[in-house]
Structure formats: structure tokens, C-alpha cells
SEZADREN-291305 format. One record per residue: residue in three letters; x, y, z of N, C-alpha, C, O in turn. Coordinates in steps of 0.001 Angstrom, whole numbers, plus 500000, padded with zeros to 6 digits. Example, Ala and Ser with C-alpha at 12.3 -4.5 7.8 and 13.67 -1.06 7.14 Angstrom:
% residues 2
ALA513190494310507800512300495500507800513200496700507800514236496681508465/SER512850497750507080513670498940507140512900500030507870513409501138508039/
***
This chain:
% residues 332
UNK967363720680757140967405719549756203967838720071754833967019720400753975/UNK968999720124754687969697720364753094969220719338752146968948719811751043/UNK969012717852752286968275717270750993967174717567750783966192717304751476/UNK967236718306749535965644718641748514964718717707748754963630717773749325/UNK965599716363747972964537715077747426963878714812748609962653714864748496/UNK964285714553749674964138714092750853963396715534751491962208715215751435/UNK963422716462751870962670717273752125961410717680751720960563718301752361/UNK961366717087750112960289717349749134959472716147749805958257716266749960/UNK959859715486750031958988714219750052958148714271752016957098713779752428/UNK959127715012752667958697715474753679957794716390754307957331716382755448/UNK957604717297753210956908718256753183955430717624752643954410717630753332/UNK955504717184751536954516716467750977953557715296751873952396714915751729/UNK954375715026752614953565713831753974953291714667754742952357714189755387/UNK953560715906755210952587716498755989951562717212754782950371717402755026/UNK951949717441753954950407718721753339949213717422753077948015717707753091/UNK949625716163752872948598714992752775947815714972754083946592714852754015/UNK948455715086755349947542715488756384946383716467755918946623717492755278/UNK944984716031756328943951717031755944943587718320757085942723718377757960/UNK944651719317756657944521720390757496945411721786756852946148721681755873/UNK945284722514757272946113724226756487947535724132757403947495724226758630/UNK948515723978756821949854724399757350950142725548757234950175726152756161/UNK950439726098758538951585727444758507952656728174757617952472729295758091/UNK953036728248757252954808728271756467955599728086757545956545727300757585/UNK955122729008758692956234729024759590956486727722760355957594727205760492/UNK955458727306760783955229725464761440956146724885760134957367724803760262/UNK955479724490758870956460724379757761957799724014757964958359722920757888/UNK958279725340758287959569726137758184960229725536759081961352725179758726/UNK959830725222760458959960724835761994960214723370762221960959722898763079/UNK959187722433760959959007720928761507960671720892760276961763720608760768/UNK960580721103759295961976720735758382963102721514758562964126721453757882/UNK962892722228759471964382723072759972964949723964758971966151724217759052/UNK964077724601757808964625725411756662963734726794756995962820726941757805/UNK964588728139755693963840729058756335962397729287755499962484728706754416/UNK961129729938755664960003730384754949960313730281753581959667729477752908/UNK961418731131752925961541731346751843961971730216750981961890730247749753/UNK962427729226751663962964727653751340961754726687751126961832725796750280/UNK960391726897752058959361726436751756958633727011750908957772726151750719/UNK958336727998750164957836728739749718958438728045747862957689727707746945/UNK959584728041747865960288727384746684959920726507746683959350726378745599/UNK959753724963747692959627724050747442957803723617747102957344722654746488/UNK957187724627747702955875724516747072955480724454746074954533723761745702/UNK956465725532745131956813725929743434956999724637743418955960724118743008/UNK957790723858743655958393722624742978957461721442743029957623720407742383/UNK956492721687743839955864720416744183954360720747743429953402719995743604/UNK954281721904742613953130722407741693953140722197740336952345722003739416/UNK955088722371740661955579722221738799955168720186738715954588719770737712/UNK955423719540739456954911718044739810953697717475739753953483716264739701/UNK952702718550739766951533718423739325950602718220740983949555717584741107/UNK951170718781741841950622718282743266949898719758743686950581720707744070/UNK948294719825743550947801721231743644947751721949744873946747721912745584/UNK948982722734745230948831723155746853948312724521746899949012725408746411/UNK947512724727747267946773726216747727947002726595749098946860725984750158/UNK947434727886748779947868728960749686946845730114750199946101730632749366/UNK946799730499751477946155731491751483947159732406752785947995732154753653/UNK946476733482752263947330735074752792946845735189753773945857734512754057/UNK947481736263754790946855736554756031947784736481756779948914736280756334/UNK947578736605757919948430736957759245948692735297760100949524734902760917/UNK947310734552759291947316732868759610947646732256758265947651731026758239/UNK947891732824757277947714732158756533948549730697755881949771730812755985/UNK948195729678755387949045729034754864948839727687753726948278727861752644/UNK949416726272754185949177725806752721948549724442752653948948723596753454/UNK947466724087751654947444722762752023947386722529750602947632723245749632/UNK946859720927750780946782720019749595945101719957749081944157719573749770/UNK945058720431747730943185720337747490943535719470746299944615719314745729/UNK941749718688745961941800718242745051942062718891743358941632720001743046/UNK942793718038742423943167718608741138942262717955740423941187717532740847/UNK942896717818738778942212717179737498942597715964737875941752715069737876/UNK944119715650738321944842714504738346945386713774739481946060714616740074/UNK945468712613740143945325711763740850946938711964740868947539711698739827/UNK947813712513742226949063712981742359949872711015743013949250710009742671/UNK950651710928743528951201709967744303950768710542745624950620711706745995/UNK950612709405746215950441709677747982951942708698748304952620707739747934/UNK951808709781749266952345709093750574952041708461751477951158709094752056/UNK952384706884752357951561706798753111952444706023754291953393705252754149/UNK951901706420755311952966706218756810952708704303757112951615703860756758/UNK953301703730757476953219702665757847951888701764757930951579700837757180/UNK951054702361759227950041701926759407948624702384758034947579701792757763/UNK949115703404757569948036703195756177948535702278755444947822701283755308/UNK949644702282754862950063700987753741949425699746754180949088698982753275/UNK949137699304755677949048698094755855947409698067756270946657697104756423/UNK947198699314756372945151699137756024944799699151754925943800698545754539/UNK945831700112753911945095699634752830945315698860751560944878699051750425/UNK946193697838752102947146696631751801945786695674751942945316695096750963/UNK945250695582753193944575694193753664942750694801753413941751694082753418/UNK942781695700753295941541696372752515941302696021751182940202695708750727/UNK942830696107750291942663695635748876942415694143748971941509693506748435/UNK943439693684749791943393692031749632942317691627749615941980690891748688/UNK941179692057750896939922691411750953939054691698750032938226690873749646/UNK939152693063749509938419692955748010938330692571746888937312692719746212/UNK939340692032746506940377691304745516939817690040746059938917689484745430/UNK940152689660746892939849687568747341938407687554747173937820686493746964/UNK937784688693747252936232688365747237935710688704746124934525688408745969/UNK936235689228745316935614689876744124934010690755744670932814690466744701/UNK934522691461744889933395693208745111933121693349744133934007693535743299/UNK931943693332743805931263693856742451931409695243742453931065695792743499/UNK931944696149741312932167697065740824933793697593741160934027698694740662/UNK934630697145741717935763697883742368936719696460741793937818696310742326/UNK936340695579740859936910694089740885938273694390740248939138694526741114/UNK938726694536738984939898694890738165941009696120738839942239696084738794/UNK940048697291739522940831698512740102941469697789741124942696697847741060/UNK940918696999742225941278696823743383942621696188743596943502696453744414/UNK942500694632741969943609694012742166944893694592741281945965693994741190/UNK944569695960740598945874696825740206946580697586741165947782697666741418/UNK945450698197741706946208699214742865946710698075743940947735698604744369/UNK946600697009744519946974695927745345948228695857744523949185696375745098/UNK948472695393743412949663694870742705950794695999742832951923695698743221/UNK950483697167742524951107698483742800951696698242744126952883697937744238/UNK950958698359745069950958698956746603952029697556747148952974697827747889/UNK951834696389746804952688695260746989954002694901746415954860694112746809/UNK953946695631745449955198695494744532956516696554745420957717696319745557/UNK955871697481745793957014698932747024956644698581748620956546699523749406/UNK956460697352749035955705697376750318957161697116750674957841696684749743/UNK957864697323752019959211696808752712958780695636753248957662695710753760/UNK959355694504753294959217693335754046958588693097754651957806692147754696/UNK958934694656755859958275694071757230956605694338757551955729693957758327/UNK956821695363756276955359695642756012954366694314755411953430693700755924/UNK954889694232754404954422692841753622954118691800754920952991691320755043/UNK955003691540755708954713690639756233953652690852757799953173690006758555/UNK953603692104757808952235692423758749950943692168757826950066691430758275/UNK950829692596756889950042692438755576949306690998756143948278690825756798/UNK950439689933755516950113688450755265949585687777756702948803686830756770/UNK950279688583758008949494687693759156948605688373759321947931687845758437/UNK947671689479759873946805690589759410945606689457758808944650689022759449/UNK945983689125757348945235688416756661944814686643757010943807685987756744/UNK945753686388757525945959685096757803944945684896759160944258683887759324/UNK944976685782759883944454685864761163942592685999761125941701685860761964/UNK942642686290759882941283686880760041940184686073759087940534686007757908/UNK939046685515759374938183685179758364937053685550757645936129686138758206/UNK937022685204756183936058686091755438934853685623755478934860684405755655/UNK933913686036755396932475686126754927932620685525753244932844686170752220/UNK932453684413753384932264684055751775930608684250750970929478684085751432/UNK930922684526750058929407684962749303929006683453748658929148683380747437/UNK928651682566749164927871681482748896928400680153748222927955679039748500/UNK929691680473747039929754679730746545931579678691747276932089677595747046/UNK931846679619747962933033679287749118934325679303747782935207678456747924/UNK934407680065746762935343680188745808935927681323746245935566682382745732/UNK936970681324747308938353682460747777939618682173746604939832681208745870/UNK940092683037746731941473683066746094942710683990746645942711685191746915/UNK943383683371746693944503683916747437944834685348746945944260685497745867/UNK945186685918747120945357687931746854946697687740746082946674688131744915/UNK947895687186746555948596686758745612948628686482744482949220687032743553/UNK947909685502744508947732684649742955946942686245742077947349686512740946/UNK946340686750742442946142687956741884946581689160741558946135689969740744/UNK947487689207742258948778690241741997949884689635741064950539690165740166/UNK949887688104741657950972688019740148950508687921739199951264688259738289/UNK949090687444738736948665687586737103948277688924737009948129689344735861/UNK948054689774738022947711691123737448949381691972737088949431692980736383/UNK950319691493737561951363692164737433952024691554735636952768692093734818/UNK951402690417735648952148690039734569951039690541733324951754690948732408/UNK949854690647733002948748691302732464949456692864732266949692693245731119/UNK949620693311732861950449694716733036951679694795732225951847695548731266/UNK952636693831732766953764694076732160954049692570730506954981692037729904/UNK953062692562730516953224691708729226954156690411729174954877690169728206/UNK954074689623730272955050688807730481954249687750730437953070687762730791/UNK955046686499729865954390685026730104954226684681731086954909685183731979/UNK952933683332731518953388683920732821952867681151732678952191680338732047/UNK953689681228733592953596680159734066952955679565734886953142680310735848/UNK951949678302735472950854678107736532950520676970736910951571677005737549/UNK950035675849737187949533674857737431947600675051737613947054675917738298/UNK947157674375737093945359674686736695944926673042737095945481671983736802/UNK943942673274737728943542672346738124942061672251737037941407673294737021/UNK941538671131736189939898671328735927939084671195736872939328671363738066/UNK937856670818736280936766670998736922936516669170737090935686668773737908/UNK937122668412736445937364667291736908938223666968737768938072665814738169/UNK939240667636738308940088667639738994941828667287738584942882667152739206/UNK941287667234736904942992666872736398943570668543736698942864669547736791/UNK945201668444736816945841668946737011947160668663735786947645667668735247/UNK947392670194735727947916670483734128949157671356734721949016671539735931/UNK950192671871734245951399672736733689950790673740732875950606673223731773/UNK950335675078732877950147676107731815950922676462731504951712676326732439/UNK951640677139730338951833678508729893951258679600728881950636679378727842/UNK951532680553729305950707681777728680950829682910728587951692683407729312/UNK949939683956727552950131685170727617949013685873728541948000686007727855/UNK948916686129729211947915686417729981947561688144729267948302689127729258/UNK946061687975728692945342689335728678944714689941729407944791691166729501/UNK944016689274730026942877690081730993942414689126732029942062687961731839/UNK942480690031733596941248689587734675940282689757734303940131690347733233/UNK939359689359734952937764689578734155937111688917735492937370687752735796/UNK936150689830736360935442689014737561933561689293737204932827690267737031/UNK933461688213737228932226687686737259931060688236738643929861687956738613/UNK931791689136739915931058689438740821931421688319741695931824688611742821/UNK931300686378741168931363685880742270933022685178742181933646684889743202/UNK933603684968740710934361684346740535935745685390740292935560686607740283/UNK937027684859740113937167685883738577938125684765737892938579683848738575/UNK938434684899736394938884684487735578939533685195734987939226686387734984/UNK940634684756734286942145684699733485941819684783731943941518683647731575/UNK941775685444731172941300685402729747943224685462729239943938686418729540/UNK943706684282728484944919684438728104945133683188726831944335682268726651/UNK946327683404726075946359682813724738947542681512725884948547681576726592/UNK946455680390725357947693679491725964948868678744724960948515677999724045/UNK949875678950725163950845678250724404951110676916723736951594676699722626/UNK950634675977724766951090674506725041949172674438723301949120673805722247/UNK948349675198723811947257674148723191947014675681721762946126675620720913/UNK947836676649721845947797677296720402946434677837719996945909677986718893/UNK945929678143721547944251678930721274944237679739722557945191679899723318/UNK942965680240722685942558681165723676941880680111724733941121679191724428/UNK942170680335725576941668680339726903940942680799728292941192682003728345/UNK940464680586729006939625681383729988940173680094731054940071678899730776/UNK940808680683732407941544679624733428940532680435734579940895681565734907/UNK939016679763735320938835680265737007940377680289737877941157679364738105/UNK940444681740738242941829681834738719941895680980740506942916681006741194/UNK940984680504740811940386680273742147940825678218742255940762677381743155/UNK941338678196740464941673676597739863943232676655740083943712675539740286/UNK944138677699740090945248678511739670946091678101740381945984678677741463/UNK947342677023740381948069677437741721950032677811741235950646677338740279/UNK950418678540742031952192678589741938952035679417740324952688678835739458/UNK951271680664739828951988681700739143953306681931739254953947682284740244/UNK953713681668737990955087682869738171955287683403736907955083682645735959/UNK955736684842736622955683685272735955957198685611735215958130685999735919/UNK957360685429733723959029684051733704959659685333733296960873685187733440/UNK959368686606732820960034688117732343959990687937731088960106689041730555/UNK959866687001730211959954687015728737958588687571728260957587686855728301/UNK958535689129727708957999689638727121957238689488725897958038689052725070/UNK955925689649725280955098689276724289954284690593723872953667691429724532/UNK954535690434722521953602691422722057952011690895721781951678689899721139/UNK951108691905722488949852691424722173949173690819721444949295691351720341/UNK948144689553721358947742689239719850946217690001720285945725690425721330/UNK945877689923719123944169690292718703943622689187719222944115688078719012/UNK942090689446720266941222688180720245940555687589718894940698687986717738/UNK939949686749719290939612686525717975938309687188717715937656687652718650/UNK937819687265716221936721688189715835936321689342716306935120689612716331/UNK937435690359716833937274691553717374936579691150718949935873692097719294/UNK936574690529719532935526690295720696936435691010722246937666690997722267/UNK935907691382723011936565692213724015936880690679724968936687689591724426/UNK937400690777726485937592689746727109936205689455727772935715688344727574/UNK935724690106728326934200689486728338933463688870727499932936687770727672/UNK933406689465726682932317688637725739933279687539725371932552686565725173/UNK934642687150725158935255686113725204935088684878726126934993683700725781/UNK935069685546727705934785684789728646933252684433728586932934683278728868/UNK932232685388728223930919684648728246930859683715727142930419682659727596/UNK930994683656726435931272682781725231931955681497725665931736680416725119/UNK932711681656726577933494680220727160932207679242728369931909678065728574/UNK931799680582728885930894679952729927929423679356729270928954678281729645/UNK928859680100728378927850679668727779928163677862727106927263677073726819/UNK929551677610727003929659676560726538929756675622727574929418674498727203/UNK930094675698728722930477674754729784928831675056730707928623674556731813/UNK928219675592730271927031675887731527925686675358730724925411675824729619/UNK925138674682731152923494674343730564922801675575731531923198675916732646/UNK921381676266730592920368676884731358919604676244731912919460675083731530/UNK918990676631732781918113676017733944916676677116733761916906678311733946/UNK915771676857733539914056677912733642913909677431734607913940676204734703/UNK913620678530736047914260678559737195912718678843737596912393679984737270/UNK911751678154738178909905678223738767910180678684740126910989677892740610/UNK909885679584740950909582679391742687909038680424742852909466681525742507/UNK907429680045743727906801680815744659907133681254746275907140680424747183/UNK907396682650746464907975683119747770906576682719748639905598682136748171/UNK906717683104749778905583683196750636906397685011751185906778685125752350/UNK906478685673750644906629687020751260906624688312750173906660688014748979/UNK906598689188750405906394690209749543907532690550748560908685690444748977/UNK907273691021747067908319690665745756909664691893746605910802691605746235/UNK909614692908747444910280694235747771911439693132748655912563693226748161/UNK911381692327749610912037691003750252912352690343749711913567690156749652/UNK911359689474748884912870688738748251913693689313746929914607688550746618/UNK913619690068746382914292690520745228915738691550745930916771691765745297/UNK915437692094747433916627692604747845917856691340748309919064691578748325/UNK917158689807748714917766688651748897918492688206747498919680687891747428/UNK917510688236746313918746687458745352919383687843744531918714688778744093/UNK919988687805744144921170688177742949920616688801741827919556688367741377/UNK921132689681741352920420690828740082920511689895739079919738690171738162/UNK921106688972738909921321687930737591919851687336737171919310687251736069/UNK919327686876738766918187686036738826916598687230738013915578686865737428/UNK916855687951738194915419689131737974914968689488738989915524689309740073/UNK913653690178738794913061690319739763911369689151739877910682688628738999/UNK911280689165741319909469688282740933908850689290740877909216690443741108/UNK907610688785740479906336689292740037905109689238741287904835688056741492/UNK904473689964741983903772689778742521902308688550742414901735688849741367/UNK901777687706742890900939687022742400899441687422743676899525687603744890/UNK898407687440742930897427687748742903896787687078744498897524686334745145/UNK895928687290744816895128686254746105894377685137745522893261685033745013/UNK895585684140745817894645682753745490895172681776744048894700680799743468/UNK896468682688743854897198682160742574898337681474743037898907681790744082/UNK898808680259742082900129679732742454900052678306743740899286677353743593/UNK900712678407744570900647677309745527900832678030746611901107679201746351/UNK900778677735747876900522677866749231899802678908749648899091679470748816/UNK899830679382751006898239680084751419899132681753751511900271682004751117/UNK898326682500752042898863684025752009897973685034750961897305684767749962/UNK898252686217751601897564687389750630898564687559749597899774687350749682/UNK897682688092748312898158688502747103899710689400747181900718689304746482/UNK899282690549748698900800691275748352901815690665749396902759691387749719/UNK901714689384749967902590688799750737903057687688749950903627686920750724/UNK903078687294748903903436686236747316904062686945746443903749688053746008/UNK905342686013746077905479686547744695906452685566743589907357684890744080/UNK906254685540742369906535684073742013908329685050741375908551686260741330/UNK909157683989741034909998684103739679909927683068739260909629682005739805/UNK910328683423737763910498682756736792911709683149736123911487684280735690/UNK912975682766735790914170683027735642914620682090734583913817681175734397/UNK915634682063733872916775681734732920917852682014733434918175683202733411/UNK919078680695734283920085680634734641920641679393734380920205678242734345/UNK921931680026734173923568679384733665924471678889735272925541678282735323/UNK923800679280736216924568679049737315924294677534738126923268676888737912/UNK925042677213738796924746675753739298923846675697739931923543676532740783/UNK922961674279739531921466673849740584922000673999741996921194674549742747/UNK923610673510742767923889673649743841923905674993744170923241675227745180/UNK924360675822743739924196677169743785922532677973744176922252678737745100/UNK921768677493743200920872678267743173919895677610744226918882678293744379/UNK919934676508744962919395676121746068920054676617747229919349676800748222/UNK921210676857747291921688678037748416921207679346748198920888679808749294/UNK921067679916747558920583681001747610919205681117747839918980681708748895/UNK918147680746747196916913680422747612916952680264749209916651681100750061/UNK917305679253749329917302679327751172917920680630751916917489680605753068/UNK918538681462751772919254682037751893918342683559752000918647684527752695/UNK917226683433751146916310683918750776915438684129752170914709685117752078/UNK915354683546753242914739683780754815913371683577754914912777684125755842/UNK912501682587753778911291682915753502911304681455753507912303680736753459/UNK909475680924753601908818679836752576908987680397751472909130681604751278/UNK908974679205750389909105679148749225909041677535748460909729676534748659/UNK908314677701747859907963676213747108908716676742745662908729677860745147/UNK909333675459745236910105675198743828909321674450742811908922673313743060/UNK909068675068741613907983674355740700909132673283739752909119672080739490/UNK909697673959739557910737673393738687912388674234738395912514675154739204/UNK913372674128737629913407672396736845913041671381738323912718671814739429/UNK913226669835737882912871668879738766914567668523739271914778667769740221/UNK915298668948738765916962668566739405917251669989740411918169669844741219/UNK916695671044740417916521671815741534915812671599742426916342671734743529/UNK914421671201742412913687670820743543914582669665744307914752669773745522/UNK915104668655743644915948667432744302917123667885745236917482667292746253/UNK917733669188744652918619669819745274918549670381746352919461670608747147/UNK917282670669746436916670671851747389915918670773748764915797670899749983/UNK915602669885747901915369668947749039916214668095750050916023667883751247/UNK917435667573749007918783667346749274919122667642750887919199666995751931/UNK919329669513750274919992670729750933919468670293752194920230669769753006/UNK917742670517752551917106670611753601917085669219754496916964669356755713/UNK917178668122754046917835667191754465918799667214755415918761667174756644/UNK919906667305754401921372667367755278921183668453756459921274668091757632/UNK920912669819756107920600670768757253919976669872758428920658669620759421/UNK919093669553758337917932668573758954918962667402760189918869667064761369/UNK919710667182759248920654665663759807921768666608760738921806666344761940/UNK922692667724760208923778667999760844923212669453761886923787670537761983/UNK921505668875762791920921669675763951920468668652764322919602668838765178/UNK920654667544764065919555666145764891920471665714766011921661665443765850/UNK919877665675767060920415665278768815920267663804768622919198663234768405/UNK921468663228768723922296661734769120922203661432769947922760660388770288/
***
């Protein structure tokens, strides 16, 4: 193999295999001599790709970890595991991996070949998710193009649906994803209304991102995009002082609900409402911004008795809930 570029890049997909190469195997799979691999190792060090060598009668070369995160290579069937690996983490918003997941997705989609892409999309299409409670998916798309345009500083164009259900034309500068764990949201300066904005991207439909370039503005009052976005939500969300006694021990239900909610408190033998020992009870008492529909799914969800003290528009909810459950198991 006389092409370098192409040899370099050949060589490099095998030392990514996790194992010690030969020189001579090396030498054997690219049809060049020892001393030809031996150069191109130089070259692929001066690149910043850390290959260690060892001496000996076996000796030879692999790939170890560096300071710095090199390019991979990756053969077909990885691109498209970890194509539909990102997607599902991205559509679901994974708490802690939320912003990385849908960059490296945007990356990995932007060089995918067609035919790859399009194993990708049925792959995905074929398969269904586990939704985390509130049934808010978003297409992996719609996330790659505002993350691509966030990146490259481009306006980016959309259709937004509210929360009433009107439906609008955006345009914008888009600054920042920002995921909430269950949601994620669009923090961007909108054009048409000459202020800042926060768009649930899950409202979002037909992104496109138009290439006309923008230089960044400042948020306002120094504020990062979070505290921008909480600031948006605190305005659209009433709190709820959130009363309910478990019937099971505080170690059970606190692994059931959401870190947002707190933790309960153990209650004593003979405190609170319904029957049980002191360490089989345990009450919370909470301050939440999240929906009464919400927080009556989760409670149930919770695998326990549990009585609701208050607010009184949660208990209604919760009763609601158990209702309908009630009706869509009743024999006709």
C-alpha cells in the first residue's frame, strides 16, 4: 500500500483494536516493509495518537491511553451502535451525560454515509423507549439540528407549538441546550419578539438551520443559561407544599422518587395516619414546581400505600388517577 494517508488511517484501525501488534503482522496486513511501519508510528505520535512499543523477540505496538482524547476510528457496525446509543440518550435526556451526548450525536451524524444513517433511523424506528413518566420524547434530530446550529452560530428557524397549543413561526439565535433531567430546553434570543427566550424543544417542530451567522449577545444581567431557564420556569410554574405518608420504610421510598422531591422523614409508632410500625412509615413534606399530574404519577409509581395530606388539587389528582386505573381493568 503506497498511500500514506490511507495507510495511516489503516494502521490506526487496527492499533484501536485492544491488543499488542507485531510490526511484522503490521508489516504483513498493509503489505509494507517493518521499517515503513516503524516511520509511520513516528507519524501517528507526531498526531498526538500515544502508541507504545515494546522490545523483544515478541515485541510490538499498541494504542494506550494519553492526556488527550485522539479521533477514533470506527468500522460500520460501531458507528451504528453508537449512533442509536446516543440517540436514545439524547431523546431521553439521561441525567448527567445530557449536553455531551447530543454533541457527540451531532458530530457522529454530521460524517455518517447514508447508508449508515439510514440503518441508524430504522434501528430507532423499530424499537420502543421506556419513557420516564412524563411521556415528553423528542426526536434525536430535532436535537442535532439545534445542537449543530448552537455550535456553529447560525440562526436557526422552527415552528413552536405553546402550552396552549397555538402554533407560531420562530426565529433565532440559539445559545444553549439546557436539560432539565426530564425535559430539555432551547435558551435563545428570539428575533421576531426582540428578547430572550426559553422554547421546551419536545414543543419544536421542522428546525432548520438558515447558515447566516451571528455574533453572540450577552444574557442579560450576567446570568448563565440555567439560571436563565430557571428564571423562565419559576414564572410559568406555581409551587405546590407537597404532604404524604408512605406505609413503608423512608430507605424505599426515597430510592422511588426523584432527588428534586427530598428525602422523607421517618415517623414515629403511632404518628401521622394509617396503621404500621414506626420504621415501616415515613412522611414527606416537599416544595414543588412540577405538575399536580406529574406528581400523582410518581407517587403511585412509588409501589407502596400512601395517603396524601395535601395540597387538596393533588389529592383530587391522585384520586382521579386511581379511578381511571380502576375503570380501564373493569370486566364488561
Amino acid at each position: 500500500m503506497t498511500d500514506t494517508p490511507a495507510r495511516l488511517l489503516n494502521l490506526l484501525s487496527l492499533l484501536q483494536t485492544p491488543r499488542e501488534w507485531p510490526g511484522s503482522e503490521l508489516a504483513e496486513r498493509l503489505e509494507v516493509s517493518p521499517r515503513t511501519i516503524r516511520r509511520d508510528i513516528d507519524r501517528l505520535r507526531d498526531l498526538g495518537y500515544p502508541v507504545e512499543a515494546t522490545k523483544g523477540a515478541v515485541g510490538g505496538y499498541r494504542l494506550v491511553a494519553g492526556a488527550a482524547m485522539p479521533p477514533l476510528l470506527l468500522d460500520d457496525e460501531e458507528a451504528v451502535a453508537i449512533a442509536v446509543g446516543l440517540r436514545a440518550g439524547a431523546g431521553h435526556a439521561i441525567e448527567g451525560i445530557e449536553e455531551a451526548s447530543v454533541r457527540a450525536l451531532a458530530k457522529l451524524e454530521q460524517v455518517l454515509p447514508s447508508r449508515l444513517r439510514h440503518r441508524v433511523t430504522t434501528l430507532q424506528a423499530a424499537t420502543i423507549p421506556l419513557t420516564r413518566g412524563d411521556g415528553a420524547t423528542i426526536d434525536p434530530q430535532t436535537l442535532t439540528v439545534i445542537a449543530g446550529a448552537v455550535t456553529g452560530r447560525e440562526r436557526l428557524r422552527f415552528g413552536y407549538r405553546s402550552g396552549d397549543g397555538t402554533e407560531t413561526k420562530r426565529q433565532g439565535e440559539p445559545y444553549r441546550l439546557v436539560s432539565t433531567g426530564r425535559r430539555w430546553y432551547l435558551v435563545a434570543y428570539d428575533i421576531g419578539r426582540e428578547d430572550w427566550r426559553t422554547f421546551r424543544v419536545d414543543r419544536v417542530t421542522e428546525p432548520f438551520a438558515t447558515g447566516a451567522r451571528f455574533a453572540p449577545r450577552e444574557l442579560p444581567e450576567g446570568a448563565g443559561a440555567a439560571e436563565l431557564l430557571g428564571h423562565s420556569l419559576s414564572r410559568l410554574q406555581s409551587e405546590h407544599d407537597v404532604d404524604v405518608t408512605f406505609e413503608a420504610p423512608v430507605a424505599f421510598v426515597t430510592a422511588r422518587l426523584p432527588e428534586s422531591l427530598g428525602a422523607p422523614v421517618p415517623l414515629a409508632s403511632g404518628s401521622g395516619s394509617g396503621s404500621g410500625s414506626g420504621s415501616e412509615r415515613c412522611r414527606l413534606r416537599a416544595r414543588s414546581t412540577d405538575s399536580l399530574e406529574w406528581l400523582a404519577l410518581r407517587l403511585a409509581l412509588v409501589d407502596c400505600e400512601f395517603t396524601v395530606h395535601g395540597p387538596s388539587r393533588l389529592v383530587d389528582h391522585v384520586t382521579d388517577l386511581g379511578a381511571r386505573l380502576s375503570r380501564a381493568t373493569a370486566v364488561h
